[in-house]
C-alpha positions, 0 to 999 in steps of 0.5 A: 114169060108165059102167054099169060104171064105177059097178059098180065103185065099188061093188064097190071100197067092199065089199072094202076094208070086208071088208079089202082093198086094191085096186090096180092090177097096177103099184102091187101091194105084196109081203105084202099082203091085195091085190085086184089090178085087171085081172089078167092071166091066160094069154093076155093076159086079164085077171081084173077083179080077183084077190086075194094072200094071202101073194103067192099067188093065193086068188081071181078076181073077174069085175065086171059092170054093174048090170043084168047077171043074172050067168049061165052066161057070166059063170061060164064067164068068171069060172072060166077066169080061175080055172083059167088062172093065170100061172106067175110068180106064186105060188098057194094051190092047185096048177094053179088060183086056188080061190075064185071070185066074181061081182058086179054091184054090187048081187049077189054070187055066190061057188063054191069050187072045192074043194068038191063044189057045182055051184052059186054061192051068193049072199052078203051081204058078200066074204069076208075074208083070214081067211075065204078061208083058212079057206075052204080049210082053209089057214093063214098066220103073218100074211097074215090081217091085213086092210087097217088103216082109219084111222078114229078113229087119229092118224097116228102111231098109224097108222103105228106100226101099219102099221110094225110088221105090216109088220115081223112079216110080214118075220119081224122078231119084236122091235119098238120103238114110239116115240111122244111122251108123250100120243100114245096108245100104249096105244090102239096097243098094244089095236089091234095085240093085237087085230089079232094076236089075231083074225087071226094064231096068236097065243094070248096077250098079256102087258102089262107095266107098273111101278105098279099104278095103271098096271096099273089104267088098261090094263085098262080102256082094254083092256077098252073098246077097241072098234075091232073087225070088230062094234064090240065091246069087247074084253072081250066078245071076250078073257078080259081079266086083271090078274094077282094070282094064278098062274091069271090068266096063262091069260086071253087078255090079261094086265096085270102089274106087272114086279114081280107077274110076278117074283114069280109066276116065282119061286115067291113068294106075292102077297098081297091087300095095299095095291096100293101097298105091294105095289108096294113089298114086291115092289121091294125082293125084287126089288132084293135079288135083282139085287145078289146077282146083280151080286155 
C-alpha cells in the first residue's frame, strides 16, 4: 500500500472504534452516524472524509500521510472544506461544517470553529456522534446512536437491534422483537436499554415480566450486561431496580412483575410476602378486577 493508503487505514480503525460508519459518498444510508469518504465540496473538491449526523453535515476530516507534520497548510485545506459546504445537503450549522479534524494516522489534530480558540488541540481518540453534538451544544432524538459492533451478538440479535433503531430513528415508537426461545432476547433487550439510555433522551426503562422468578433472572443479566463504550457493567452505570415499593419506580431501569405494577397503579399496599404467593395474591386482585370490568 501507499503512505497514504496505510494512513487510511488507520484513520478508518479509530472512527469506526469511536462509532462510525464510513463509507463511500455512493453507499451513504439516510439517518446514519456517517463518515462519508471523498466528500464533495463546492468546486468539485473533495473532503478526504465528512461526518452526518441526522443527515446534516457536523464535521470535515482532511487525511494525510505519516510522516506528513499536519501544518498551516493542511489546516488552510482542511477549513475551506469546512467553510464551503454544498448547498444540497443539510448542516448543523448555517454557512459552514463546524468541527474540523486533521490526522496522519498517527496524530490528530481537532478546532471547533464555534469557539474562540486559534489553535488546534491534539486528541487522543475522534470524537463520538455523542460527543460532537455536545461539542456544539446541539441535540438529537436518536442521531446520537453510533455505529452498533457486533461483537459477541447472534446474528438475530444483531439484526433485531439494527431493525429496531432503524425504526425509532423513522419515528416508529411501537416495535415487536420476535426471536426464537433461547435466542437471547433479554441480552437484546440490555443492549437496546443501554443504547437508548446512553445515547438518546430517554430518562428510563420499564421491564416487565409475569413471575418473580423471572423478574429475579432479568436483573441480574441487566445488572451484568457489560458491552458498554468502558466494558462496565450496567449496574455501575443505571441506578438498576426490582420494584417492591412505589419509590423503586425512580431508578434508571425498573424490573416488575405486570401484577406488582398493577398493584403500585392502583393504590394497593405490596407486602413482604413469599414472592410466589405474591405472584398469587396479586393475580387473583387482578383477575376480579378484569370480570367486573368484562361485566
Amino acid at each position: 500500500m501507499l503512505p497514504e493508503e496505510k494512513a487510511r487505514v488507520k484513520i478508518d480503525e479509530k472512527l469506526s472504534k469511536a462509532g462510525w460508519y464510513i463509507v463511500d459518498r455512493n453507499e451513504y444510508v439516510p439517518q446514519t452516524t456517517s463518515a462519508i469518504r471523498e466528500a464533495l465540496t463546492q468546486g468539485n473538491k473533495e473532503s478526504d472524509y465528512l461526518f452526518f449526523i441526522d443527515n446534516k453535515a457536523i464535521a470535515v476530516l482532511e487525511a494525510k500521510r505519516a510522516d506528513n507534520p499536519l501544518g498551516k497548510d493542511v489546516e488552510s485545506q482542511a477549513e475551506n472544506y469546512a467553510r464551503t459546504p454544498l448547498s444540497w445537503y443539510g448542516l448543523w450549522e448555517n454557512g459552514f461544517i463546524p468541527l474540523v479534524y486533521m490526522s496522519n494516522g498517527e496524530k490528530i489534530l481537532f478546532k471547533n470553529l464555534l469557539s474562540d480558540e486559534e489553535e488546534y488541540t491534539e486528541i487522543d481518540t475522534f470524537h463520538t456522534p455523542k460527543e460532537m453534538l455536545r461539542l456544539i451544544k446541539r441535540f438529537s432524538e436518536y442521531g446520537a446512536l453510533p455505529k452498533l459492533e457486533k461483537q459477541t451478538l447472534r446474528d438475530c440479535q444483531y439484526n433485531a437491534e439494527l431493525n429496531f433503531e432503524k425504526s425509532i430513528k423513522s419515528g416508529q415508537k411501537k416495535n415487536l422483537a420476535v426471536l426464537a426461545t433461547g435466542s437471547g432476547k433479554t441480552y437484546l433487550a440490555c443492549l437496546a436499554s443501554y443504547r437508548l439510555l446512553n445515547y438518546t433522551s430517554t430518562k428510563r426503562i420499564l421491564f416487565l415480566v409475569d413471575r418473580n422468578n423471572l423478574a429475579c433472572q432479568t436483573e441480574s443479566e441487566f445488572s451484568q450486561f457489560s458491552m458498554t463504550e468502558n466494558k462496565k457493567e450496567m449496574n455501575a452505570l443505571y441506578d438498576i431496580k426490582r420494584l417492591r415499593r412505589e419509590d423503586d419506580l425512580k431508578g434508571d431501569i425498573v424490573i416488575s412483575t405486570i401484577q406488582k405494577l398493577f398493584a403500585v397503579m392502583t393504590g394497593q399496599t405490596l407486602n413482604d410476602d413469599d414472592e410466589d404467593a405474591e405472584d398469587e395474591r396479586i393475580a387473583d386482585v387482578f383477575e376480579r378486577v378484569l370480570k367486573q370490568i368484562n361485566n
